[in-house]
C-alpha positions as CSV (number, residue, x, y, z in Angstrom):
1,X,-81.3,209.0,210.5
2,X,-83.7,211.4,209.0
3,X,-82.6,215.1,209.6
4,X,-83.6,218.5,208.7
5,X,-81.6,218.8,205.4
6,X,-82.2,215.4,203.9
7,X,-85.4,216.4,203.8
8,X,-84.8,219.8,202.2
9,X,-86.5,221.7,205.4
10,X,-85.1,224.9,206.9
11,X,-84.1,224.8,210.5
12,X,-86.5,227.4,211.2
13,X,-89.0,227.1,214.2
14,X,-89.3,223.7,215.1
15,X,-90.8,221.3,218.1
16,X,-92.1,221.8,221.8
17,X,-90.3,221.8,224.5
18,X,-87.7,219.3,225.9
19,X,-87.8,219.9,229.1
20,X,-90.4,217.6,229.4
21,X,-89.2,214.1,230.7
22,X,-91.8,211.6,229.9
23,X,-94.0,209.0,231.8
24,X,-93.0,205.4,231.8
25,X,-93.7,201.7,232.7
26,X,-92.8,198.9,235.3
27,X,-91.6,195.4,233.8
28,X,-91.1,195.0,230.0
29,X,-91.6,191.8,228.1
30,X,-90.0,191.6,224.4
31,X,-92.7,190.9,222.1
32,X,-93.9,190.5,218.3
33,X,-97.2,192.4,218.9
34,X,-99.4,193.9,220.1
35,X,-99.1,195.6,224.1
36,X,-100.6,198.3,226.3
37,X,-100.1,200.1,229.3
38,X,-98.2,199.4,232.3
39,X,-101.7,198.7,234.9
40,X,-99.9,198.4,238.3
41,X,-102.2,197.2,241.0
42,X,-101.7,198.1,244.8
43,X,-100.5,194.3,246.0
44,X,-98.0,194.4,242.9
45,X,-99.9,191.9,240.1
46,X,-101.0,193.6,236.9
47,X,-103.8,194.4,235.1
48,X,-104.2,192.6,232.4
49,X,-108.0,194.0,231.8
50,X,-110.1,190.9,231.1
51,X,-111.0,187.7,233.2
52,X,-110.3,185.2,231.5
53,X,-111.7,181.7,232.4
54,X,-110.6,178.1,231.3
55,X,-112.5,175.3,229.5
56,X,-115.5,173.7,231.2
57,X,-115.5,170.2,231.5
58,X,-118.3,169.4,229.1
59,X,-119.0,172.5,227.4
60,X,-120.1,171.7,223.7
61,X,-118.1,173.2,220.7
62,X,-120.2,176.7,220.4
63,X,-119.1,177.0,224.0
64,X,-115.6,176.1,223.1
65,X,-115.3,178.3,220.7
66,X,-116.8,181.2,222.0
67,X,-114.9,181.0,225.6
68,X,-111.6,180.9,223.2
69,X,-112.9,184.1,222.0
70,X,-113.5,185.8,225.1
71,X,-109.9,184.8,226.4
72,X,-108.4,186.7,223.6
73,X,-109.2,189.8,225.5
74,X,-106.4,188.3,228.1
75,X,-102.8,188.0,226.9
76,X,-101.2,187.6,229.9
77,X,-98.4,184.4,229.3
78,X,-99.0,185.1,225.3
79,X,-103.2,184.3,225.9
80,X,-102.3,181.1,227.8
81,X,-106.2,180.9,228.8
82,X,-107.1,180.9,225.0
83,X,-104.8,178.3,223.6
84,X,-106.3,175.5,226.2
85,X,-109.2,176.2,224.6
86,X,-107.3,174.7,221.1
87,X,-105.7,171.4,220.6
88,X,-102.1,171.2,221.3
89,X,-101.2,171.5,217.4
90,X,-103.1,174.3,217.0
91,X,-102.3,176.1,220.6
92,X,-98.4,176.3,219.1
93,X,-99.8,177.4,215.2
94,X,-102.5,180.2,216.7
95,X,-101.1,183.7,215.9
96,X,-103.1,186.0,218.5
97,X,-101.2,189.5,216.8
98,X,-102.3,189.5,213.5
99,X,-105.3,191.9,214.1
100,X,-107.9,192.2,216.1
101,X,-111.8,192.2,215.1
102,X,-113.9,194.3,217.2
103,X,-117.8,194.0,217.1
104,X,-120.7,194.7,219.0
105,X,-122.8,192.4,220.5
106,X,-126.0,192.0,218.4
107,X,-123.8,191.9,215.6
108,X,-122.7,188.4,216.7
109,X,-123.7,184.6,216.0
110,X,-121.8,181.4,215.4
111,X,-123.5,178.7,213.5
112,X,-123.1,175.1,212.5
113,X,-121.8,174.8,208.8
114,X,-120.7,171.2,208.7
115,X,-119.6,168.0,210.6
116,X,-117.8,169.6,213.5
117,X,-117.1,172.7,211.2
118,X,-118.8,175.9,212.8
119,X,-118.6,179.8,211.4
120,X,-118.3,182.7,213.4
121,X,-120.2,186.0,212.0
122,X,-120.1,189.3,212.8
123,X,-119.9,192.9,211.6
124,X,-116.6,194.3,212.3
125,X,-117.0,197.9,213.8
126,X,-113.2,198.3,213.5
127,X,-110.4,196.4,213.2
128,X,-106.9,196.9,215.0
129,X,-103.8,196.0,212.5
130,X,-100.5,194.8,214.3
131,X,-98.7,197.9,214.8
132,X,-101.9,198.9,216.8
133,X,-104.0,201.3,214.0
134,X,-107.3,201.1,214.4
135,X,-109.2,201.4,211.1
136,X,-113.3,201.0,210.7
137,X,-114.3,199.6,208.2
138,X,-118.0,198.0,209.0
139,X,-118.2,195.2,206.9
140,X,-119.7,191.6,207.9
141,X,-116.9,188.8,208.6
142,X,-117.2,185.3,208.0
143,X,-114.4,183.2,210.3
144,X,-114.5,179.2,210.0
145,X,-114.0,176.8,213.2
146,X,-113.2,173.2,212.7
147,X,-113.1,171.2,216.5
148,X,-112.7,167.9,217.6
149,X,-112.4,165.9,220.6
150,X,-109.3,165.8,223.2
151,X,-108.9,163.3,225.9
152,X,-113.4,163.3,225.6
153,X,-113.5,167.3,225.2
154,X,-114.3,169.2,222.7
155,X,-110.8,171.8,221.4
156,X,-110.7,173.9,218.3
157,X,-108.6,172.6,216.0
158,X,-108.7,174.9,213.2
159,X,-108.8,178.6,214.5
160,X,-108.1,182.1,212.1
161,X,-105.2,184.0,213.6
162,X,-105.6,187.3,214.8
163,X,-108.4,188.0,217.6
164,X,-112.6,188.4,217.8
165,X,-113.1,190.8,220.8
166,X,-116.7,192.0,221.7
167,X,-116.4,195.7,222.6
168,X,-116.9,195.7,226.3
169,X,-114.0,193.2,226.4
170,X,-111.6,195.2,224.0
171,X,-112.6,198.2,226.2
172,X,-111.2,197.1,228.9
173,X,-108.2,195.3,227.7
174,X,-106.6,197.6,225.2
175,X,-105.7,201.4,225.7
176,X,-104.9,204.2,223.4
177,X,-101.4,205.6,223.0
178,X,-99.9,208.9,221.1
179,X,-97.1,208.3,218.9
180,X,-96.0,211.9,217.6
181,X,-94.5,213.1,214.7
182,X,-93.8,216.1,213.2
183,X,-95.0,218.9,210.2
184,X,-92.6,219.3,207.2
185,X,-91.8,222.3,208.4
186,X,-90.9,221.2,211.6
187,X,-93.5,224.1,213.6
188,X,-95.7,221.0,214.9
189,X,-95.8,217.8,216.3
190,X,-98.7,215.4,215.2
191,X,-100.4,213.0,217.0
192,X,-100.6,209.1,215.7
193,X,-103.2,207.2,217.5
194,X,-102.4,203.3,218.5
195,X,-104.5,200.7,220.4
196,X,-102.3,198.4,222.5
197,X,-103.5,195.4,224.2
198,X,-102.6,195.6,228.0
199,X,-99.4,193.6,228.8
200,X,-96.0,194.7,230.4
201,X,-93.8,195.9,227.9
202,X,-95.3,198.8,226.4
203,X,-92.1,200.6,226.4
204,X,-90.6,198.3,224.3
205,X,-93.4,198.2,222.2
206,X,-94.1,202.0,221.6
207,X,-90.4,203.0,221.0
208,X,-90.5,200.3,218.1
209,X,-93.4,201.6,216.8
210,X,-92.4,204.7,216.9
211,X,-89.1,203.9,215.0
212,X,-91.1,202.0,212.7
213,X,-93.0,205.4,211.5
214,X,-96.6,206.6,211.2
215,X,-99.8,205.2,209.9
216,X,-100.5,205.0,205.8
217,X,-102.6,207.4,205.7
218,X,-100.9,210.0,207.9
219,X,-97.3,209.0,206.8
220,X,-97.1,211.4,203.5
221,X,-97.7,214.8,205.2
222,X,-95.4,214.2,208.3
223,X,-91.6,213.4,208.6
224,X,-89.8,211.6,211.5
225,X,-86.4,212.3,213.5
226,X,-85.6,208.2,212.5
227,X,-85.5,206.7,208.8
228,X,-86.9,203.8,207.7
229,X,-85.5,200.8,208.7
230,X,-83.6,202.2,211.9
231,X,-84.1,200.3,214.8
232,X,-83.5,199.3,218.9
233,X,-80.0,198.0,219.0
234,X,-81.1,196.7,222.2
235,X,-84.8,194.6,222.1
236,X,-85.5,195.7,225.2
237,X,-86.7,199.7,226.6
238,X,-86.0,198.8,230.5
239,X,-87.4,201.1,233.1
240,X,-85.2,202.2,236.4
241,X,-85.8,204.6,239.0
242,X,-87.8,206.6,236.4
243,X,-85.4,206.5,233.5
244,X,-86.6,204.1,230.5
245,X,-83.1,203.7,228.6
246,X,-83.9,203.6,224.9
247,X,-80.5,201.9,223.5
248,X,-80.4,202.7,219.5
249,X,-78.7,201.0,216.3
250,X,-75.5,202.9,215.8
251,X,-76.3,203.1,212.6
252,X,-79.0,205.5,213.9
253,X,-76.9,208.0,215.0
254,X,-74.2,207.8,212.2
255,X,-73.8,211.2,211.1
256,X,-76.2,212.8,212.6
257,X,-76.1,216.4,213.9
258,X,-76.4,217.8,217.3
259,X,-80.0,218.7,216.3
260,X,-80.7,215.8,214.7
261,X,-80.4,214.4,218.0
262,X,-82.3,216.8,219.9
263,X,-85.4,215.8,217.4
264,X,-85.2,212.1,218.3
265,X,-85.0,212.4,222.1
266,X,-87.7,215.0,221.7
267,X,-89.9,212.4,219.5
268,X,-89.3,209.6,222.2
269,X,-89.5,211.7,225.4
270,X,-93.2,213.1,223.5
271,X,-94.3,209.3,223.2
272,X,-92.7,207.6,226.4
273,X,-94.3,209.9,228.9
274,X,-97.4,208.4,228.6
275,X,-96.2,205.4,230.7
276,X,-96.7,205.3,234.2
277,X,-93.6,205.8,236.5
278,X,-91.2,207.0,233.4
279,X,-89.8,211.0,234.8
280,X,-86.7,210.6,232.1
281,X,-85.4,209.1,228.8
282,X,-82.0,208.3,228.3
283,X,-80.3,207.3,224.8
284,X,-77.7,205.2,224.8
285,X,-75.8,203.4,221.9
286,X,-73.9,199.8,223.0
287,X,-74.8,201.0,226.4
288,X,-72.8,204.3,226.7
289,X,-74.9,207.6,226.9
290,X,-75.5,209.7,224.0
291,X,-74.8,213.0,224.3
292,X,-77.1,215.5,224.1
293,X,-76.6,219.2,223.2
294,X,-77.3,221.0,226.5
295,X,-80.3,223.5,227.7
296,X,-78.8,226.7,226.7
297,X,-77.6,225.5,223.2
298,X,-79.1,227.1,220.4
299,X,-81.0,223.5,218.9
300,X,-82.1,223.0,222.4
301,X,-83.6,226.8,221.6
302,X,-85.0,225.4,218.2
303,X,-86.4,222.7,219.6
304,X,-88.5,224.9,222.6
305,X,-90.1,226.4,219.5
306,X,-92.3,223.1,219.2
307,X,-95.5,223.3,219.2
308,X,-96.9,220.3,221.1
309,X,-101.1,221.8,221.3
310,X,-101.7,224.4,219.2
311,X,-104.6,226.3,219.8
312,X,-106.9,228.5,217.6
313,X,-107.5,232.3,218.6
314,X,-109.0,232.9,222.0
315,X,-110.9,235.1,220.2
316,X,-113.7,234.4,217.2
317,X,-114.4,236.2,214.0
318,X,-118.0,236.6,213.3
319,X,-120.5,239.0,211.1
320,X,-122.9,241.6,212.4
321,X,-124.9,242.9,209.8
322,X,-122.3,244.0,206.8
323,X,-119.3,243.5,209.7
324,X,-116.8,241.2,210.1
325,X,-116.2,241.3,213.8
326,X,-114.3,239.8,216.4
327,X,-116.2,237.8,219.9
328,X,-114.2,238.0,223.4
329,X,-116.3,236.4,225.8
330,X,-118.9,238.9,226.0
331,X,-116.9,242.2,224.1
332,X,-117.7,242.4,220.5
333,X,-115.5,244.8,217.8
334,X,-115.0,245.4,214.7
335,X,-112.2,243.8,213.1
336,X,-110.1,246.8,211.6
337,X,-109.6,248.2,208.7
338,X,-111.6,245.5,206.4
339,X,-113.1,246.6,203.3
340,X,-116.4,247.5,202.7
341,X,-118.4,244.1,202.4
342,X,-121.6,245.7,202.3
343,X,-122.1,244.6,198.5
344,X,-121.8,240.8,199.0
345,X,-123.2,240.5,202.3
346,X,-120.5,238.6,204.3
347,X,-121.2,235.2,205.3
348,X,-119.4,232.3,207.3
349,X,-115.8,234.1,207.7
350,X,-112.3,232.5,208.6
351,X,-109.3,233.7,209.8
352,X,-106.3,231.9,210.6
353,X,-104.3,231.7,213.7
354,X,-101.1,233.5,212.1
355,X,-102.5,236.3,210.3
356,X,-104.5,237.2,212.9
357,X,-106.7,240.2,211.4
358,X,-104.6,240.8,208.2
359,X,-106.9,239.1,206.0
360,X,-110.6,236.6,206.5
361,X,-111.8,234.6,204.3
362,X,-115.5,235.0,203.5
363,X,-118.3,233.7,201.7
364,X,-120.8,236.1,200.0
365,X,-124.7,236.0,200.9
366,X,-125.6,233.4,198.4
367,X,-123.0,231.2,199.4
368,X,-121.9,230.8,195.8
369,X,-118.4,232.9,196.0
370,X,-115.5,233.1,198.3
371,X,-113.2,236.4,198.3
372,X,-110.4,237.5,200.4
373,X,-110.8,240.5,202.7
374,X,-107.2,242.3,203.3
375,X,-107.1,244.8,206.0
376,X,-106.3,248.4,204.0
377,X,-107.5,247.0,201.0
378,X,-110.5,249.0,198.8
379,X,-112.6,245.9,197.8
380,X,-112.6,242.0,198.6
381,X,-110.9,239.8,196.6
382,X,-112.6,237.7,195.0
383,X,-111.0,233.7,194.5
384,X,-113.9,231.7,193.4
385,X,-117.3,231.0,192.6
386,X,-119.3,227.5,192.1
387,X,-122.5,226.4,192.3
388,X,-121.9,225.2,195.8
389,X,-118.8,225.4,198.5
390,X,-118.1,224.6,201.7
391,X,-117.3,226.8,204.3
392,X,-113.6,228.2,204.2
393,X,-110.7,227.1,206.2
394,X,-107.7,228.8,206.7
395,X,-104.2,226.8,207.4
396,X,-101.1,228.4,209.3
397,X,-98.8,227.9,206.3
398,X,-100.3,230.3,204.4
399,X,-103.4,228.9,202.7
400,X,-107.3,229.5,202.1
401,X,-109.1,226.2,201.4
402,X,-112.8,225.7,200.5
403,X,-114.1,222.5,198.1
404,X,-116.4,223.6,195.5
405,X,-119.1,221.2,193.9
406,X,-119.8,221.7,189.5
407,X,-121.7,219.2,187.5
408,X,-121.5,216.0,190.0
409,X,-117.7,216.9,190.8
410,X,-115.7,218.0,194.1
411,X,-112.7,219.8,193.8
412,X,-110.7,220.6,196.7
413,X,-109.2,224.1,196.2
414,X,-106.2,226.2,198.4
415,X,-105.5,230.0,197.5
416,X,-102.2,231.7,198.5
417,X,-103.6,234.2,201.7
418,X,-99.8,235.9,202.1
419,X,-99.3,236.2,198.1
420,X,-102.0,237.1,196.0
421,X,-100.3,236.7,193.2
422,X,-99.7,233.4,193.3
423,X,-101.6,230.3,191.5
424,X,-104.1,228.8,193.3
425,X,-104.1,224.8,193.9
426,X,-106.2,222.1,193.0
427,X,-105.6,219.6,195.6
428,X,-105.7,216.4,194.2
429,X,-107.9,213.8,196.3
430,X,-108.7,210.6,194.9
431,X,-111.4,209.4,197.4
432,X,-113.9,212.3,196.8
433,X,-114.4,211.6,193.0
434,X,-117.7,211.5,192.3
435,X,-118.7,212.8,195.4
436,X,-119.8,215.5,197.1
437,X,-117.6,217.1,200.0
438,X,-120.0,219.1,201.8
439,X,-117.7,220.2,204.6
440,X,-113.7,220.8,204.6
441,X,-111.4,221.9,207.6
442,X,-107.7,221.8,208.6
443,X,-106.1,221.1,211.6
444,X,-104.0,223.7,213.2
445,X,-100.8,221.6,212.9
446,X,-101.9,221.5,209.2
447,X,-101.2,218.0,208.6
448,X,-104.7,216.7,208.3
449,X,-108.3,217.7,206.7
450,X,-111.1,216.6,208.3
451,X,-113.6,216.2,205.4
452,X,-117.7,215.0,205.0
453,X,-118.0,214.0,202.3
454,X,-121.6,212.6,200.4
455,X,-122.3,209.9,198.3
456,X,-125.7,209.7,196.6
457,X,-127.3,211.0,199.8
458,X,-125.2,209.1,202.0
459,X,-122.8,210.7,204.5
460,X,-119.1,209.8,205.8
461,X,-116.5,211.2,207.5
462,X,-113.0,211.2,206.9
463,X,-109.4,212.4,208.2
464,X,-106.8,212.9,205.6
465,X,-103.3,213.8,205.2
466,X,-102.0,217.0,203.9
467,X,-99.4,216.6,201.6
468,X,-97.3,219.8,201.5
469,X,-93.7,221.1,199.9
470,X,-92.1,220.7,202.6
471,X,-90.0,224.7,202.0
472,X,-93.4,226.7,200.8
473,X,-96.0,224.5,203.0
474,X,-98.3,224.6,199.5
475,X,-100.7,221.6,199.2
476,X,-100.9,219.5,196.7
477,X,-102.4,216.5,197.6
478,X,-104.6,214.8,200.1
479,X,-103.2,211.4,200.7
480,X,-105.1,208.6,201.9
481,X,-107.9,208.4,204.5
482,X,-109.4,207.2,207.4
483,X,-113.1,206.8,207.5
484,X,-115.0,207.5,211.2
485,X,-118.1,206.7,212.6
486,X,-120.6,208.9,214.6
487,X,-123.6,207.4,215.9
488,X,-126.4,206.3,214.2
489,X,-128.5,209.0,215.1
490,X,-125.4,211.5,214.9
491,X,-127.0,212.9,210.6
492,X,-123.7,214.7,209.6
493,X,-123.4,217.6,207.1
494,X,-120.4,219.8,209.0
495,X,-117.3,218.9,210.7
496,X,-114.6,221.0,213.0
497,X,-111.5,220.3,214.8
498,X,-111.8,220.6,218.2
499,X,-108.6,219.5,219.4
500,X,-105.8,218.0,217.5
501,X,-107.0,214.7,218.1
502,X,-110.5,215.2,217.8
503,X,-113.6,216.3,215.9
504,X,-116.9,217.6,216.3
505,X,-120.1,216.7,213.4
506,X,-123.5,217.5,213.5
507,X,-125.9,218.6,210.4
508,X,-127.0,222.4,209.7
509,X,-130.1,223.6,209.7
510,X,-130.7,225.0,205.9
511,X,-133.4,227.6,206.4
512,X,-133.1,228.1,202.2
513,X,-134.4,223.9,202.1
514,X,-138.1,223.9,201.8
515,X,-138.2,220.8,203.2
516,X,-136.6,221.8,206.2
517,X,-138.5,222.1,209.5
518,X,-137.8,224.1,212.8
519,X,-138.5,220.8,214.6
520,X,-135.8,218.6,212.9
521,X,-133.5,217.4,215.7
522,X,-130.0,218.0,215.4
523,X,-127.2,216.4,217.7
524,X,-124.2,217.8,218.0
525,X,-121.2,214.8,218.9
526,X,-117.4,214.7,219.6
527,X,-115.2,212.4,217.8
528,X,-111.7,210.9,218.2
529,X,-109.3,210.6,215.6
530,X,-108.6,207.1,217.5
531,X,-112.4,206.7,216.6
532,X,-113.7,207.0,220.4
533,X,-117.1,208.9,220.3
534,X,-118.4,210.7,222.8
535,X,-122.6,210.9,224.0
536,X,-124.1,213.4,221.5
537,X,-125.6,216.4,223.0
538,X,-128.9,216.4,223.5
539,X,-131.5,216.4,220.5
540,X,-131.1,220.2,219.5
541,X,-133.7,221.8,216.5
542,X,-132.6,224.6,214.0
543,X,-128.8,224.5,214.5
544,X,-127.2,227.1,212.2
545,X,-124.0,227.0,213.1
546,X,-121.8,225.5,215.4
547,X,-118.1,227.4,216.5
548,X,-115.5,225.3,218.4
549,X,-111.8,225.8,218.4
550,X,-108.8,223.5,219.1
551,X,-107.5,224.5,222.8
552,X,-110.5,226.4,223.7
553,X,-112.5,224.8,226.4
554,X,-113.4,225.0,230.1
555,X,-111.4,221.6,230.5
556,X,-108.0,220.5,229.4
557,X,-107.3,221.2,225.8
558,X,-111.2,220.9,225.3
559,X,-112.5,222.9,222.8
560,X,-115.7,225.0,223.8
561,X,-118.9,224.3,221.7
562,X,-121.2,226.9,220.9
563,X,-124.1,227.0,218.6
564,X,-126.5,229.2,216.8
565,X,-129.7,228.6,216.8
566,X,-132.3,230.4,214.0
567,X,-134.2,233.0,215.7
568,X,-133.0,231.9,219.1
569,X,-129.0,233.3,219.2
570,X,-125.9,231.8,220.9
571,X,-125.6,229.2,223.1
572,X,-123.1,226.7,224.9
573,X,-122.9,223.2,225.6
574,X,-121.1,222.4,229.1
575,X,-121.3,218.7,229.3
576,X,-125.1,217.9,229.0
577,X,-126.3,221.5,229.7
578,X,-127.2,224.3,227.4
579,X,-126.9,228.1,228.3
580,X,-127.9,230.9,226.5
581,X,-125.3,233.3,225.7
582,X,-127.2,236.4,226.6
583,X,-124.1,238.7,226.3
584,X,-123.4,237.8,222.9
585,X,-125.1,240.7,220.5
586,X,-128.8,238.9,218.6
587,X,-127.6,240.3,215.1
588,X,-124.2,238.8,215.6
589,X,-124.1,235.2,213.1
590,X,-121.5,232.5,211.9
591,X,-118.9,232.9,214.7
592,X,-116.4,230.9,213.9
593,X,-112.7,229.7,215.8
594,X,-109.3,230.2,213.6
595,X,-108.5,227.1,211.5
């Protein structure tokens, strides 16, 4: 059991709000891999997703093999349609839950490469792992077939394990689930994305993953209410009446605390309510109930602290003329008290969501410098200057971050905002060397970095972990990452959280460039950290800037985009529609949502 003061944490503010009893599932299934939601249909059955349909009597092996492909988007029975497609050796050797290879359709071909020896080729868009993570790495594949005949008909004999999905078919046979986790200082909980191929079971299958912790790349900047190694002591998450009864190892809840408690119900309730049916989660150990500490106790008060969705500021921070200001809907005012910025001509400003007002960020006119503006104070302070930075970002556990760019290097630095005494940090990052990160910004939860970074003119985007001290919150490291894809039209350049499970790109307009024109097309698009895009907005010219803030949207959670355009002002995207922001002030630029 992993509690609070193992990990050196203070029991200070912590998670979101129990009260919540999660969502479940109808019948569960033990397995060994992967699963997905519980799809009820009206006459009882369940939706498996894909159609799969047998062998054809006389289909030739390229037929063979690629009807054993399409069945693989079926697992109903453990994919009993695929394995008649194999010979009965290989139907009891075929491992289905390896991985899963997702491509699109031009991407695509199987050839002959020998006597009855064929190879499968394609260009993986993504690739699902066994736990569920879905990583994209875009590289061709080679897979080798080897068939022969059976009873006259032609049955793979030699198959890869794992699965080959086109992406209509994974589409609609796998679903994405939320595991959550939680900030080292216990203010958060963090989302952990997982594709699950539909089968019942999925109860079963997301408390295990849960217990079996987060993804590489996210695991070193968030902690867990289980160790490693804890586990079901029963295999099976059953659902009754509502309640899916999660029975632990008692080894899991040796020694822990009342609190420590309180955090693992929390964790499962957070990531079993996404099941259909589930209203309650029960903990049990051998069978008996655990005991929780009740509604009025003081943990039970720690843990309503949670912060499930953080959102940024209703409200953004902008500059009009030599003022850093603050935009309400249509009211515009002066952000108090700031110093006199007149000097370095204030450019793209941050604030954070905690320090509301008590001190921006902001770049000067050349974009070359990044100070600190305290309310009271008599002058900015500056932090840094570099040939090149990105845009600031300010965290909620105290820090200013920009990346700055010096003979053909990136360095990723955080400045102290509550101390200004204290030492700046390089934050180490091993994947930008030699690179160029041309856009940097943290999540509110502060356990991620959405980052583009540029490689000899070539642009990729990537989430990161924060690695933090878990008492101070300081960075010092971002961990591993995980590479998305926009569109191929989508040129990125910038990059902003708009929810806490999603990003928005698109690529400034540089007015400074001289081979920039008005008339380059922009498009503005909204990415998943599951790696789900959404339709770009429409081909936009001369975008400036673009301000959009985790929480704040017109829908659930979804964050409002607006965008300036050069000589043009503010406007706002509302699904495929643009409107002019009329009530927003012409000379006010750079508006920008906390984070």
């Amino acid at each position: 059991m992993r509690s609070s003061s193992r990990l050196g944490i203070p029991l200070a503010a912590v998670l979101g709000a129990v009260a919540l009893l999660l969502a479940g599932c109808a019948p569960t299934l033990p397995t060994d891999g992967e699963v997905s939601s519980e799809q009820i249909q009206m006459d009882g059955g369940y939706d498996y997703g894909g159609v799969p349909q047998s062998p054809q009597p006389g289909a030739e092996p390229e037929e063979i093999i690629e009807g054993f492909l399409d069945a693989g988007a079926n697992a109903e029975n453990d994919h009993e349609i695929a394995r008649e497609y194999l010979t009965p050796e290989m139907a009891e050797q075929w491992n289905p839950w390896t991985h899963t290879l997702v491509y699109q359709e031009d991407n695509f071909s199987i050839d002959v490469a020998g006597e009855d020896v064929y190879s499968v080729q394609l260009t993986a868009d993504s690739r699902v792992d066994s736990t569920g993570a879905r990583t994209y790495p875009g590289d061709p594949n080679q897979e080798t077939f080897e068939v022969e005949q059976v009873d006259g008909e032609w049955r793979i004999s030699n198959a890869p394990d794992g699965k080959i999905l086109e992406d209509g078919d994974f589409n609609i046979s796998y679903d994405d689930y939320t595991l959550y986790f939680y900030d080292v200082q216990q203010r958060y909980t963090v989302p952990d994305v997982r594709w699950l191929i539909r089968q019942p079971g999925q109860s079963t299958e997301l408390a295990n993953r849960l217990l079996n912790g987060p993804v590489p790349w996210l695991a070193p900047g968030v902690v867990s209410a289980f160790e490693e190694g804890d586990s079901l002591g029963t295999p099976t998450v059953p659902v009754s009446d509502g309640v899916a009864t999660v029975d632990l190892d008692p080894s899991v809840v040796a020694g822990a605390s009342d609190y420590d408690l309180a955090l693992m119900h929390y964790q499962l309730n957070m990531t079993l309510h996404q099941i259909s049916l589930v209203s309650q989660v029960e903990l049990t150990v051998g069978g008996s109930p655990v005991e929780l500490p009740g509604p009025e106790s003081s943990e039970m008060e720690q843990i309503a602290q949670i912060e499930s969705s953080p959102s940024a500021l209703e409200r953004q921070i902008g500059v009009q003329g030599d003022d850093l200001i603050w935009q309400l809907g249509s009211e515009t005012s002066t952000v108090a008290s700031m110093p006199d910025l007149s000097e370095i001509e204030p450019r793209f400003p941050a604030v954070s969501t905690v320090a509301e007002g008590e001190v921006v960020a902001v770049m000067n006119g050349e974009l070359n410098a990044l100070y600190h503006a305290r309310a009271d104070a008599d002058e900015p302070e500056l932090l840094v200057e570099a040939e090149s930075m990105t845009r600031p970002s300010m965290d909620n556990f105290g820090w200013t971050w920009t990346a700055t760019y010096e003979d053909g290097e990136s360095t990723i630095r955080a400045f102290n905002y509550q101390d200004p005494e204290a030492s700046p940090v390089a934050v180490a990052a091993d994947f930008i060397e030699g690179r160029e990160v041309t856009s940097l910004r943290i999540s509110q939860d502060g356990t991620r970095a959405a980052l583009v970074v540029d490689d000899a003119g070539v642009r990729s985007l990537y989430i990161a972990g924060v690695v933090r001290e878990a008492g101070s919150g300081a960075p010092w490291n971002l961990g591993q990452s995980n590479r998305l894809h926009p569109d191929d039209q989508v040129e990125i350049g910038e990059v902003r959280w708009a929810q806490n499970d999603e990003v928005v790109v698109w690529q400034p307009y540089d007015p400074q460039d001289p081979e920039a024109e008005l008339s380059d097309q922009t498009y503005i698009q909204r990415i998943g950290i599951s790696g789900d895009t959404e339709q770009p907005s429409p081909a936009l010219a001369a975008v400036l800037n673009v301000s959009v803030g985790e929480g704040r949207g017109t829908g659930p959670g979804r964050g409002t985009i607006l965008f300036e355009q050069q000589g043009e002002g503010v406007f706002q995207i509302v699904g495929s529609e643009i409107y002019r922001q009329d009530e927003i002030d012409e000379d006010v630029t750079d508006l920008s949502f906390s984070g």
